[in-house]
C-alpha positions as CSV (number, residue, x, y, z in Angstrom):
1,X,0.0,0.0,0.0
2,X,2.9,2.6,1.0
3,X,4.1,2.3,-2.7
4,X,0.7,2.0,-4.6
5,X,-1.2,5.0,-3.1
6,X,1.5,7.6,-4.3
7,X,2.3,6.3,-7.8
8,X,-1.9,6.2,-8.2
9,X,-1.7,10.1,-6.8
10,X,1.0,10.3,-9.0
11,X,-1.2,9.2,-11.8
12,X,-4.1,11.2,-10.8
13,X,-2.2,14.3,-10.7
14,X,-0.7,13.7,-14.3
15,X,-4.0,13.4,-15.3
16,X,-6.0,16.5,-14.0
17,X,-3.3,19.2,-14.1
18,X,-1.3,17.7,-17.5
19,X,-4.0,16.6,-19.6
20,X,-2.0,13.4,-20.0
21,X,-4.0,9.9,-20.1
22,X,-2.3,7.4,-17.6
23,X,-2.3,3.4,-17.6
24,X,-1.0,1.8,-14.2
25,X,-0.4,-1.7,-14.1
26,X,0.0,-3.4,-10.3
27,X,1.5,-6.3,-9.9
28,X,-0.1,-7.6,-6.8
29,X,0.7,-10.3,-4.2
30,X,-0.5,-13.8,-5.3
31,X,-0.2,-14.7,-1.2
32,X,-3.2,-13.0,-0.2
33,X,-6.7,-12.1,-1.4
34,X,-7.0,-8.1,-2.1
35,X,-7.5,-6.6,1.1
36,X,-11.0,-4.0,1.6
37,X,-8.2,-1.3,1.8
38,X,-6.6,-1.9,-1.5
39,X,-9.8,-2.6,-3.5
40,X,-11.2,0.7,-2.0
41,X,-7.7,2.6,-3.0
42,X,-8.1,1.2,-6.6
43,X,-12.1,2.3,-6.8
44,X,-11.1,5.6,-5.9
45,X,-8.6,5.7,-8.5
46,X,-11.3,4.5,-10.6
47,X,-13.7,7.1,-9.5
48,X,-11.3,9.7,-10.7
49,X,-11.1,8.2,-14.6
50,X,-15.3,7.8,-14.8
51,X,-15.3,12.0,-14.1
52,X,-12.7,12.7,-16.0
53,X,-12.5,14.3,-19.7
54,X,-9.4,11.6,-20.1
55,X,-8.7,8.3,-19.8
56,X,-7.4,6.6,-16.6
57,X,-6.9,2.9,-17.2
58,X,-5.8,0.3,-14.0
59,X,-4.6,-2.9,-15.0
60,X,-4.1,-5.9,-12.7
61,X,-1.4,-8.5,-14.1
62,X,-1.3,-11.6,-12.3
63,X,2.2,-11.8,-10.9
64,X,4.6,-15.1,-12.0
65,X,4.6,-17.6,-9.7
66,X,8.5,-17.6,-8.0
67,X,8.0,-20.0,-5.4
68,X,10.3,-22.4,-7.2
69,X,12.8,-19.8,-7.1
70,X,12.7,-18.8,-3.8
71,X,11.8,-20.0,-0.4
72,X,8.4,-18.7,1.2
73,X,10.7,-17.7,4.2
74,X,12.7,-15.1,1.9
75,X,12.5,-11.4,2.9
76,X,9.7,-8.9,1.5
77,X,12.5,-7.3,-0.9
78,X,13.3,-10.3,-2.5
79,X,10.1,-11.6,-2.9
80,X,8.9,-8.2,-4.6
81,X,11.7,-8.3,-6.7
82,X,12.0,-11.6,-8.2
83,X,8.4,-11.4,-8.8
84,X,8.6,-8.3,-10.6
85,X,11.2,-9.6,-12.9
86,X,9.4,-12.6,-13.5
87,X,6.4,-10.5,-14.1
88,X,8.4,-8.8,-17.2
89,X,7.2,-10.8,-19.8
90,X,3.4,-10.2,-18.7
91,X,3.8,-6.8,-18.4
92,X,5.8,-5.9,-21.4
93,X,2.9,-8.5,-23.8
94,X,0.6,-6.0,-22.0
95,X,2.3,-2.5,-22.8
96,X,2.9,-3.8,-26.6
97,X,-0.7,-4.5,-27.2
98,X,-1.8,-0.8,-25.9
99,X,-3.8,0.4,-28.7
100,X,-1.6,3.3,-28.7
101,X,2.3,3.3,-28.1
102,X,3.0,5.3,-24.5
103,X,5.0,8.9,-24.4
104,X,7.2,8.1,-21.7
105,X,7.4,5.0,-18.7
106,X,7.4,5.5,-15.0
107,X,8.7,2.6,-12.8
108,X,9.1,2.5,-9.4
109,X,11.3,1.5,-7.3
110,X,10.7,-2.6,-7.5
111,X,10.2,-2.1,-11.3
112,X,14.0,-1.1,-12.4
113,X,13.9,-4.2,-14.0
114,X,11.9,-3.0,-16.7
115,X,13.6,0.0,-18.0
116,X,14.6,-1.2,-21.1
117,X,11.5,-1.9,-22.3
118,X,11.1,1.6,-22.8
119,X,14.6,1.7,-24.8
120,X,12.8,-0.9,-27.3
121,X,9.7,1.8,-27.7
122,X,12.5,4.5,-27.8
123,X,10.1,6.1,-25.1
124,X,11.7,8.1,-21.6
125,X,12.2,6.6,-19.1
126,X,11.4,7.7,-15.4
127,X,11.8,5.9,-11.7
128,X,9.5,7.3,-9.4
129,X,11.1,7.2,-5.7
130,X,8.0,6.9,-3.4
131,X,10.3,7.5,-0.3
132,X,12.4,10.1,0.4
133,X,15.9,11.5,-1.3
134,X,17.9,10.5,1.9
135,X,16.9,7.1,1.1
136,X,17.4,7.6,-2.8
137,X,21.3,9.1,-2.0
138,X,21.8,6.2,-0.4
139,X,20.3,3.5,-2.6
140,X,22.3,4.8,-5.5
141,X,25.4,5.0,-3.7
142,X,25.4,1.5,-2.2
143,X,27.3,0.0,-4.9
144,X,30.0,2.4,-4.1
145,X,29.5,1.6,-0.5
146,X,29.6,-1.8,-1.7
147,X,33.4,-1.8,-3.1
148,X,35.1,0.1,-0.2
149,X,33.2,-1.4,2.8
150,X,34.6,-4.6,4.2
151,X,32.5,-6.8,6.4
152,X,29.0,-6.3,7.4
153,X,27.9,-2.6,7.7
154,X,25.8,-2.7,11.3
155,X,29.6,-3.9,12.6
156,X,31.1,-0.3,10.9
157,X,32.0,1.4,14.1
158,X,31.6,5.0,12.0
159,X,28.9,6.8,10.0
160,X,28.2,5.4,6.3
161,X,29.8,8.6,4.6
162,X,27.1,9.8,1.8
163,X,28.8,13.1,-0.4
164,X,26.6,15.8,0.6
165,X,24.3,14.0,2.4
166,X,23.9,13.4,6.5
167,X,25.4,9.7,7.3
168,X,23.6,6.8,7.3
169,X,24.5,5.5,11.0
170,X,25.3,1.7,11.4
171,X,21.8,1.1,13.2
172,X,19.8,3.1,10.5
173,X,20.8,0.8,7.4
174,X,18.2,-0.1,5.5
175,X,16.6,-3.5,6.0
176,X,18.5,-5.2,2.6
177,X,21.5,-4.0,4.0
178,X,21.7,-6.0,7.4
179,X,23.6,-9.4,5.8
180,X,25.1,-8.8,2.9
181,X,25.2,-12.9,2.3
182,X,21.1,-12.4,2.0
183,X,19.7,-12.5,-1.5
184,X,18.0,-9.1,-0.7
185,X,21.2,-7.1,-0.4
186,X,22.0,-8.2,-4.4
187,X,18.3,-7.1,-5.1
188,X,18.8,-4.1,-3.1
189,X,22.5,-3.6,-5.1
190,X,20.9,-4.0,-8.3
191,X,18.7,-1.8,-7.9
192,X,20.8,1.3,-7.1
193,X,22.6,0.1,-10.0
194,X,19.8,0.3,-12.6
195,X,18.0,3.7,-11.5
196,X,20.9,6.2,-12.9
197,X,20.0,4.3,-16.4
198,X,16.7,6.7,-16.3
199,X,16.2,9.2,-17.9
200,X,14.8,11.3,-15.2
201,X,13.7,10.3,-10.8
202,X,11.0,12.1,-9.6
203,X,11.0,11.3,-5.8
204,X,8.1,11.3,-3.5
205,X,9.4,14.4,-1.4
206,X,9.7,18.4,-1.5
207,X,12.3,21.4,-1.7
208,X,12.0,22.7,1.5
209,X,12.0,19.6,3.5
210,X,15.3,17.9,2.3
211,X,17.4,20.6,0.4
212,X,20.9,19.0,1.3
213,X,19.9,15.7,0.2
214,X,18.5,17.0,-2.9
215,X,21.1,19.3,-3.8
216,X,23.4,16.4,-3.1
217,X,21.6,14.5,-5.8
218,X,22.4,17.5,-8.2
219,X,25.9,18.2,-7.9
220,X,28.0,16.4,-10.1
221,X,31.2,17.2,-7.8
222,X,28.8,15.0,-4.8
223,X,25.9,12.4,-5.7
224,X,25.0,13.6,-9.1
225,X,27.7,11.6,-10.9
226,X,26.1,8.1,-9.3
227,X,22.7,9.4,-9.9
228,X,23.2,10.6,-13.2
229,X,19.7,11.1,-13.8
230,X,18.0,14.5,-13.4
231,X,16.1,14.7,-9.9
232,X,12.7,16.1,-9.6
233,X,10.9,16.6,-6.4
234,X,7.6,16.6,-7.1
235,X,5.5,16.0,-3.5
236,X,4.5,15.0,-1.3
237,X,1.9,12.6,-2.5
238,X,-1.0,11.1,-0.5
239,X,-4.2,9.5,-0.5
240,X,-7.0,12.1,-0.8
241,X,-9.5,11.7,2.1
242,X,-12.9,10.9,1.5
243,X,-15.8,11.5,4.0
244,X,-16.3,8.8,6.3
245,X,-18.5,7.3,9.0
246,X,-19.0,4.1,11.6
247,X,-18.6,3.9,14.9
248,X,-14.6,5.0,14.7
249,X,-15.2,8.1,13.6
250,X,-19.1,8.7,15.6
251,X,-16.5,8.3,18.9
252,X,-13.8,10.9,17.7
253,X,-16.4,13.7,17.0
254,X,-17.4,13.2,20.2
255,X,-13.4,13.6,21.9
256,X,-11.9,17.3,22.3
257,X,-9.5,18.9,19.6
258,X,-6.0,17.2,19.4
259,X,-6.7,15.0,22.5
260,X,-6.5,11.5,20.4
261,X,-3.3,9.8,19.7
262,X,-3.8,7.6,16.5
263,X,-1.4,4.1,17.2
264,X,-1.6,2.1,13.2
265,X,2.3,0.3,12.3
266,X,0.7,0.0,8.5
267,X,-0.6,-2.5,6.3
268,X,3.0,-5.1,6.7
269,X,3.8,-4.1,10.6
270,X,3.8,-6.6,13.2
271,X,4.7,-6.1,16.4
272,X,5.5,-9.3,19.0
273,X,3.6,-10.7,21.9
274,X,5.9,-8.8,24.9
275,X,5.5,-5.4,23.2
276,X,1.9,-5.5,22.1
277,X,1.3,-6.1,25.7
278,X,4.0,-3.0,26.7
279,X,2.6,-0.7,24.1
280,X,-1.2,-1.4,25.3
281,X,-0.4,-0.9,29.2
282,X,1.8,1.9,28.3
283,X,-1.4,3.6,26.4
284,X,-3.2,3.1,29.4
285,X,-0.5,4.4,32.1
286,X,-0.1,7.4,29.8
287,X,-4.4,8.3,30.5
288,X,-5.0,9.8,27.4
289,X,-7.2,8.8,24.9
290,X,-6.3,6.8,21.9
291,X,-7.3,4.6,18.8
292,X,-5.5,1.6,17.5
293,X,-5.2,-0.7,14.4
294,X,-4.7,-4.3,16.0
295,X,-3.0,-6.9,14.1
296,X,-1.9,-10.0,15.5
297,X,1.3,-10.3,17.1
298,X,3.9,-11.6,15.4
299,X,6.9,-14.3,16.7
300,X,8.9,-13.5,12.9
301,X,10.4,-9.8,11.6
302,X,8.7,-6.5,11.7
303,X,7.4,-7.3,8.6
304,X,5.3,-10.4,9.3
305,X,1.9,-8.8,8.2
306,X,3.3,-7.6,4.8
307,X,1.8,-10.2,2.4
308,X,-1.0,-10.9,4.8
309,X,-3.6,-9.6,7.0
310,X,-3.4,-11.8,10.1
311,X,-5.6,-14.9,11.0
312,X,-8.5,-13.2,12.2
313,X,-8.1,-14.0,15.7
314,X,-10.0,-12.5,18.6
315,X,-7.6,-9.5,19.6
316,X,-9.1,-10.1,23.3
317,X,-6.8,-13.6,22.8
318,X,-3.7,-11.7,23.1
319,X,-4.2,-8.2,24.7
320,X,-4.2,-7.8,28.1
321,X,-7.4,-8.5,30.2
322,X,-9.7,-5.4,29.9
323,X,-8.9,-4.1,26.5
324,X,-11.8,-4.7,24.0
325,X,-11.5,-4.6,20.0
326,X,-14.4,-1.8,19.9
327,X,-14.6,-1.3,15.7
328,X,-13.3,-2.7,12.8
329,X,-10.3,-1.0,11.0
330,X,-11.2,2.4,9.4
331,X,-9.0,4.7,6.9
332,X,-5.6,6.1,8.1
333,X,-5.9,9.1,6.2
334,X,-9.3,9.7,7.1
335,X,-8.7,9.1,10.9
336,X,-5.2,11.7,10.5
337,X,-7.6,14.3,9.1
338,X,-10.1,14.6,12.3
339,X,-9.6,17.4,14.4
340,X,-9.6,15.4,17.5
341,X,-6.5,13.6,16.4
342,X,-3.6,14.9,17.8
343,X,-1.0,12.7,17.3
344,X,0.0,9.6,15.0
345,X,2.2,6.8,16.4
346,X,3.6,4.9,13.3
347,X,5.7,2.6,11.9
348,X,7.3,5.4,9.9
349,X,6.9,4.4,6.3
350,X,7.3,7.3,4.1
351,X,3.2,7.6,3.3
352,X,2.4,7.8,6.7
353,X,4.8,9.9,7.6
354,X,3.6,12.2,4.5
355,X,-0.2,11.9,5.6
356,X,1.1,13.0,9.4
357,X,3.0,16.4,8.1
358,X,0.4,16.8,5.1
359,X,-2.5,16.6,8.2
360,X,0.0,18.7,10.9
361,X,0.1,15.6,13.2
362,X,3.0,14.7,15.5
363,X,4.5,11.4,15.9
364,X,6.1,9.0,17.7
365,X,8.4,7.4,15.2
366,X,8.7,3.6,15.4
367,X,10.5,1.8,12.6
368,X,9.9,-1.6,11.9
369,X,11.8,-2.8,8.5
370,X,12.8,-1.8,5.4
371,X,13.8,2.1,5.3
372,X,11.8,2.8,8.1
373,X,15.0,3.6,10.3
374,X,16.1,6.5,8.4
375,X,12.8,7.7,7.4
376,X,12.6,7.6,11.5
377,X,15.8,9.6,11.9
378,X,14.2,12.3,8.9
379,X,11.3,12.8,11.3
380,X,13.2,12.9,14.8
381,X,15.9,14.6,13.5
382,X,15.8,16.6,10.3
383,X,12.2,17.5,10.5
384,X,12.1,17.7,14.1
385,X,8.1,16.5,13.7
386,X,8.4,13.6,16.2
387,X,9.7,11.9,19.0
388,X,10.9,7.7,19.0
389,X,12.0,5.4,21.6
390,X,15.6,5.4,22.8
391,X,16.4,1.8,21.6
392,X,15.1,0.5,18.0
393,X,12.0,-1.2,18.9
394,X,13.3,-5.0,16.7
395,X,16.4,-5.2,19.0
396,X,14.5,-4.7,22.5
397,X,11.4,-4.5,23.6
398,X,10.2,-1.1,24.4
399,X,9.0,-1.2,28.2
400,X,5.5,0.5,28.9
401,X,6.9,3.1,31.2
402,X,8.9,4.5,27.9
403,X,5.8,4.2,25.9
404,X,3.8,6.4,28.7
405,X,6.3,9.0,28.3
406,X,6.7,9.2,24.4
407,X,2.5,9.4,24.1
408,X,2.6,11.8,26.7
409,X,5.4,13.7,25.4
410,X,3.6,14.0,21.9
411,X,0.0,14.5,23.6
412,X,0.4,16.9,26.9
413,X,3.7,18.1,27.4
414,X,5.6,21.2,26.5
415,X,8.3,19.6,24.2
416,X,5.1,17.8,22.4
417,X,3.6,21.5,21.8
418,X,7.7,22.4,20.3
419,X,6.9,19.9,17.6
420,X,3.0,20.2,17.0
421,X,4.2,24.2,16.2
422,X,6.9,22.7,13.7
423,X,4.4,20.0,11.7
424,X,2.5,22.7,11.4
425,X,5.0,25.0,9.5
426,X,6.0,21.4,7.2
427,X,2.0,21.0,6.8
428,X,2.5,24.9,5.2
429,X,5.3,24.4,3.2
430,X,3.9,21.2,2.0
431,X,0.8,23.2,0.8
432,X,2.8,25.2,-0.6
433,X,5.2,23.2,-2.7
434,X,2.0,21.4,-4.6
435,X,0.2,24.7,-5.0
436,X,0.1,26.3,-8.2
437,X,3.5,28.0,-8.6
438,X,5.4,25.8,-6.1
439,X,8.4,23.9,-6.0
440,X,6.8,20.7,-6.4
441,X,4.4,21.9,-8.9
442,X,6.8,23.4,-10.9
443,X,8.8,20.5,-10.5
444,X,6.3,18.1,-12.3
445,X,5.2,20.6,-14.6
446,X,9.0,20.9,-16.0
447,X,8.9,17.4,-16.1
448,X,5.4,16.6,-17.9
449,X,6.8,19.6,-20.5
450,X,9.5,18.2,-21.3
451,X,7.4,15.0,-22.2
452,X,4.9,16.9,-24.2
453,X,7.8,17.8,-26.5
454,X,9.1,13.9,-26.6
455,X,6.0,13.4,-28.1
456,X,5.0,16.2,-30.8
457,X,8.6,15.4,-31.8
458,X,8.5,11.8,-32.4
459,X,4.5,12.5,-33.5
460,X,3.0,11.0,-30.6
461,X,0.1,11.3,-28.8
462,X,1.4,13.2,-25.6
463,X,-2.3,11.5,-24.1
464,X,-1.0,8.4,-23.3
465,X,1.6,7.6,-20.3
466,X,2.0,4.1,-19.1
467,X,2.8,3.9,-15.1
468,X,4.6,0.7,-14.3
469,X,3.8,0.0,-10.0
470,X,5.6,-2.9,-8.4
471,X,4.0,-1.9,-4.9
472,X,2.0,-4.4,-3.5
């Protein structure tokens, strides 16, 4: 989901304010049935094509079947990759029979694999970032890091050196980047070697939030000779919230302004039995009022809820005597916009970390996998728009006297007021950027201008863009 909803805002955005007609093609998991969150993302998408004077196709391709090539115990990276490559084929049989041949391909990040297809339509080519530049800097610089880094990088005793960028810590690695003996870390390495072979990046992300990473990307003296590619920041990009109702939402109308912190780890987090149990008595010690998005707990990674929803199990079964499920699980974005919301406790991937600022919501930053360290470290430390435990919460277990101070922190204390004052400046600026005449605007509108002349010069319809999205 944290990859699908901004390349389908991405779409939708190329659509009403370019005039361009837009095909997305999701490869989705062939683990799971579609869950009522993604088939309501997709309608939505859908409702925006049946009002629209132009065309906005989704196309589902059945993903290839890769469990001969790896082992159902293989990390989320992996399995996204090989899946997408495997998936070529499909997907390029299904771009060649368009009734019209496409001005330009977007990828994102799991789809790198299928640049070249556009080489054979002699179309541009774009990768679409949905995370952050930090995390781009670094993901096209690891095959640098790769030749001058000896052993594993968590045992570096210094700072992962980035030109022009803040340093990626040991602990704040990315997930792909823990054993370098893991299939993931080649996945992860091949990717960062196939983006600079864009054309162009547009990343998920805006001027004013990260200008050193950004200008990094640009300076051919720093990152921009790995990157190669032109960098365009062009967001940030989330879900568009709908009106909404059921009992959730009947409760919060009835709770003060800002008095509700908002506790959801996403649609892949997982938390284990021992901290599900500190995190709900620490929610209670802390006496303020909350809503949170149960799943259940996990014994594996972080990431144990990724390609599935859970079992279904009674929550009462494994939260602590007293606590009652009360509703079934309502919108994230939805629940971030009410005014009695005052504060989102997360698993920091980049979209929810984009609906917070975009809403002016603190949070308590908790990474679970993937980048979700140094998106963490963006929002602690860079942004200054949240607070997060003092250990990682997958090496310890966070006790619930720590979690009583960070909700209380965020929620009724004067440091928590500090950083509700600064979400609401980045909520501003974000405004900003994707107004008319902003950075971001101006970004995309570069960009989609650029494309318009591809197209009248090669005698192409600029109404027709193709949008690859390996999210699942």
């Amino acid at each position: 989901m944290g990859h699908l909803i901004p390349v389908l805002e991405l779409g939708k955005r190329l659509l009403t304010h370019h005039n361009f007609t837009v095909t997305t093609f999701v490869v989705s998991s062939h683990t799971t049935t579609p869950s009522p969150e993604y088939s309501q993302l997709l309608t939505s998408f859908s409702t925006t094509a049946a009002t629209s004077d132009h065309l906005c196709n989704i196309v589902d391709v059945p993903p290839a079947n890769i469990s001969a090539l790896v082992p159902a115990t293989a990390a989320v990276v992996t399995m996204i990759s090989v899946t997408m490559r495997e998936t070529k084929p499909a997907l390029r049989s299904a771009i060649f029979a368009a009734d019209r041949r496409p001005t330009v391909l977007i990828v994102d990040l799991f789809g790198s694999d299928l640049l070249d297809i556009a080489d054979e339509l002699a179309i541009p080519k774009l990768v679409f970032i949905a995370s952050n530049a930090w995390f781009l800097s670094l993901t096209v610089y690891v095959p640098v890091l790769d030749e001058v880094v000896r052993g594993e990088y968590v045992d570096q005793t210094k700072p992962l050196e980035i030109p022009g960028c803040k340093p990626v810590r040991p602990d704040q690695v990315v997930d792909p980047m823990l054993d370098r003996t893991d299939q993931q870390y080649q996945e992860y390495l091949r990717i960062g070697i196939q983006i600079p072979k864009a054309d162009g990046i547009l990343v998920n992300t805006w001027e004013e939030a990260e200008p050193a990473s950004l200008a990094a990307l640009r300076d051919e003296n720093l990152l921009g000779g790995f990157a190669k590619a032109s960098v365009h920041p062009i967001g940030p990009f989330t879900r568009s919230v709908v009106d909404s109702s059921g009992p959730v939402f009947d409760w919060l109308d009835q709770q003060p302004v800002e008095s509700v912190i908002f506790v959801s780890f996403g649609s892949g987090g997982a938390l284990s039995y021992e901290q599900m149990t500190e995190v709900a008595w620490g929610l209670e010690l802390s006496q303020q009022r909350f809503v949170w998005v149960v799943r259940p707990p996990t014994l594996a990674t972080g990431d144990a809820a990724f390609f599935g929803r859970g079992t279904g199990e009674d929550p009462s079964g494994y939260l602590p005597e007293g606590f009652l499920t009360r509703t079934r699980d309502s919108g994230r974005a939805e629940i971030l916009g009410h005014r009695s919301v005052g504060g989102f406790w997360s698993h920091c991937g980049w979209n929810s970390t984009m609906e917070s600022v975009t809403n002016g919501v603190p949070m308590i930053a908790w990474p679970l996998y993937a980048e979700q360290k140094m998106n963490a470290a963006v929002v602690a430390e860079e942004l200054g728009v949240g607070v997060r435990p003092k250990a990682a919460p997958t090496k310890e277990v966070v006790g619930r006297e720590e979690v009583e101070k960070l909700v209380r922190t965020i929620m009724a204390e004067k440091l928590g007021f500090g950083i509700r004052s600064r979400v609401m400046e980045l909520k501003i600026s974000a405004e900003r950027a994707l107004a008319e005449g902003g950075s971001s605007y101006n970004a995309l509108s570069l960009v989609a201008k650029g494309l318009c002349e591809v197209g009248r010069n090669d005698g192409v319809s600029v109404a027709k863009s193709d949008t690859i999205d390996g999210g699942f």
